[in-house]
C-alpha positions as CSV (number, residue, x, y, z in Angstrom):
1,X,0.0,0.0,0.0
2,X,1.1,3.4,-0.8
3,X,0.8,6.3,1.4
4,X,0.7,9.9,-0.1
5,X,2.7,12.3,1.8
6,X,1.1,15.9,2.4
7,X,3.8,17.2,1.3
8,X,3.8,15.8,-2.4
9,X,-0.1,16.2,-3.2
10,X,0.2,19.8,-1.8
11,X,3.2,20.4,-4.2
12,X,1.0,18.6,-6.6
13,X,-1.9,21.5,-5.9
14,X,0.4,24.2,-6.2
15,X,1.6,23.0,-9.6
16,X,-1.8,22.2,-11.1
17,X,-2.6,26.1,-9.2
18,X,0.1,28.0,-11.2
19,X,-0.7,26.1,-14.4
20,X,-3.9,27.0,-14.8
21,X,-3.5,30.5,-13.8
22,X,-1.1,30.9,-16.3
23,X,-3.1,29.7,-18.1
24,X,-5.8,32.2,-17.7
25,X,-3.3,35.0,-18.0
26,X,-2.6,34.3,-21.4
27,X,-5.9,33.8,-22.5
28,X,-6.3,37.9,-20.7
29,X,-3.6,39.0,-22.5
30,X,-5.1,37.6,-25.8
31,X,-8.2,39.3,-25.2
32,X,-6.8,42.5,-24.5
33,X,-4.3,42.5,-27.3
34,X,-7.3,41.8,-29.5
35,X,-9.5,44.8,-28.1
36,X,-6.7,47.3,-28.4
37,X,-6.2,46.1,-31.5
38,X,-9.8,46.4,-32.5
39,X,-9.8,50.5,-30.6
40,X,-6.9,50.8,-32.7
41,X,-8.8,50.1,-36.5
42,X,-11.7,51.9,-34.9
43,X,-10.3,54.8,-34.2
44,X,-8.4,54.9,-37.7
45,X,-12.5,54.2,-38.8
46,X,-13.7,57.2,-37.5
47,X,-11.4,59.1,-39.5
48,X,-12.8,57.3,-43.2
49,X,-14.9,59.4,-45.7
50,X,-17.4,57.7,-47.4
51,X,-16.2,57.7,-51.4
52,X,-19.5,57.0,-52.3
53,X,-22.2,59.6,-52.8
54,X,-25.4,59.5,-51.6
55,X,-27.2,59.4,-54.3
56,X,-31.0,57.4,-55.3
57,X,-29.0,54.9,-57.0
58,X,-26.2,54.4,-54.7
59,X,-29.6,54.4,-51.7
60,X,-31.4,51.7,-53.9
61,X,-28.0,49.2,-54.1
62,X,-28.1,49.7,-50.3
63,X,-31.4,49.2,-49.7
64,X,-31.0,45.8,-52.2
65,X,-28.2,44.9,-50.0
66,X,-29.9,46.0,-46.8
67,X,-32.8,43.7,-47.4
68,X,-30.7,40.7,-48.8
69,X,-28.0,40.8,-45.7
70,X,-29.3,43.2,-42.4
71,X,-33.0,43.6,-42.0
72,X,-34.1,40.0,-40.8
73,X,-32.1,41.3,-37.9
74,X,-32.3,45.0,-38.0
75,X,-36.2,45.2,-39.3
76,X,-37.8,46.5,-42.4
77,X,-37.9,49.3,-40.1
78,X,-34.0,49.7,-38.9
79,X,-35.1,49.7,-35.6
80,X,-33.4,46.6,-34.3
81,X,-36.8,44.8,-34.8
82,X,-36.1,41.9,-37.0
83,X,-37.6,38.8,-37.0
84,X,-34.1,36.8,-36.0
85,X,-33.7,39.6,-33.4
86,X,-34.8,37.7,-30.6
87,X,-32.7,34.9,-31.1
88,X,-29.5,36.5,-30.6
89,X,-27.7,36.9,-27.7
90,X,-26.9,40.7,-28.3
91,X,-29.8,43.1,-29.6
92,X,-29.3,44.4,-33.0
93,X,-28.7,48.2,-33.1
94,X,-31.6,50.4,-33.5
95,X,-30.5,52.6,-36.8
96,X,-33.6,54.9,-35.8
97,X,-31.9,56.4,-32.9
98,X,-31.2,60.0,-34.3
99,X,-28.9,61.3,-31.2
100,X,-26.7,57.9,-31.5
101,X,-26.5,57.8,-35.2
102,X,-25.2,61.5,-35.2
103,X,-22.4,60.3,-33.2
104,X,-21.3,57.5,-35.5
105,X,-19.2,58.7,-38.8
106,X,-19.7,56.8,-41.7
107,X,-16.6,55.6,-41.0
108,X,-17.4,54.1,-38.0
109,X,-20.7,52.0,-39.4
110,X,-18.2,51.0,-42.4
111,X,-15.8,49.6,-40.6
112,X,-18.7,47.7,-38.1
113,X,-20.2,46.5,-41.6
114,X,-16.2,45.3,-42.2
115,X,-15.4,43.5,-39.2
116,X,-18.8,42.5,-37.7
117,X,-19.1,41.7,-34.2
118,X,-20.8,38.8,-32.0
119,X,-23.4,38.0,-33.4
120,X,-23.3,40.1,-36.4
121,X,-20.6,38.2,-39.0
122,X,-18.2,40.1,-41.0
123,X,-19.0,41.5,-44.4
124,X,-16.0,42.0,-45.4
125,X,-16.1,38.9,-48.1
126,X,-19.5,39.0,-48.7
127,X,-20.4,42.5,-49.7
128,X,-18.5,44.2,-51.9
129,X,-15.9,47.5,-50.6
130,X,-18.9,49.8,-52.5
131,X,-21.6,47.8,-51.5
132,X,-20.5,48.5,-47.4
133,X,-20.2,51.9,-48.3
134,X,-23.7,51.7,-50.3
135,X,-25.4,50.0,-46.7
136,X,-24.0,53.2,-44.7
137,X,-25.6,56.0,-46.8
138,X,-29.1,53.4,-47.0
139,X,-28.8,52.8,-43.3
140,X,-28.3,57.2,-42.1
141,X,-31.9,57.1,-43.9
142,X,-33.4,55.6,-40.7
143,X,-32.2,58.1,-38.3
144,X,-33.9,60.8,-40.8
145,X,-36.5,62.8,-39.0
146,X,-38.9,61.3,-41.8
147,X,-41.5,59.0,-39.9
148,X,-41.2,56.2,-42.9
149,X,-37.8,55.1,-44.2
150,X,-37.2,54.0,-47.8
151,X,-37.6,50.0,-46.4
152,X,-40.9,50.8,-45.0
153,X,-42.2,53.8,-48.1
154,X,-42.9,52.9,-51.9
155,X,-39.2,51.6,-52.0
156,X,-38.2,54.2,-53.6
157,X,-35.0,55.9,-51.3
158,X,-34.4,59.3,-52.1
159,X,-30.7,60.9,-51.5
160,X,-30.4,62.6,-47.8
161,X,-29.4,66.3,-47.4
């Protein structure tokens, strides 16, 4: 019979201790490499101009691409309403919010369109460079102080001011 001295499971704790919380202190610094990393292309965002003008044909692409890609999550109405929207573990944003859509540059929404973010997926590969540009322009229609959006009017978008 063998008889476990105190002295060896307790080393045997501390080992298994120190592991695992280095363990977890790499998986921290991962994480928060990632989100400066993430601060970092969002602050060079902020600073993009939109090359493409908002015009009623650049507003229809993005309303094409709006319906095809965002509004089963975002709503017909951009108000974060969609029909998936319950089913994800992070609510949708509300494009309709005037005061927090005036403090998001076009940069900013381009680059969330880009990257995506749990639960929204990346559309960087499946939406063309013009195309994310085309969804900002359709998607500042919301926050418009007109009661009925393009997605919810004739579906006819008209170019903002």
């Amino acid at each position: 019979m063998r008889i476990v001295q105190p002295h060896s499971a307790n080393k045997k704790v501390k080992s298994f201790t120190i592991v695992v919380l280095v363990a977890i202190l790499v998986v921290a610094c991962v994480s928060v490499g990632r989100a400066v990393q993430n601060w970092t292309a969002l602050a060079k965002a902020r600073k993009l101009k939109n090359p493409v003008p908002s015009t009623s044909e650049s507003l229809a692409a993005g309303l094409q691409l709006y319906q095809q890609h965002c509004r089963s999550c975002h709503g017909a109405n951009g108000d974060g309403k969609g029909e998936k929207a319950q089913e994800l573990s992070v609510a949708p944003g509300d494009f309709t919010d005037t005061k927090k859509m005036r403090s998001v540059t076009d940069g900013e929404l381009y680059w969330q369109i880009t990257a995506g973010r749990r639960p929204m997926p990346s559309f960087r590969d499946k939406v063309s460079e013009e195309g994310r540009w085309q969804l900002v322009d359709y998607i500042r229609t919301f926050a418009e102080s007109s009661p009925h959006p393009p997605a919810a009017s004739s579906g006819d978008p008209s170019p903002r001011p």
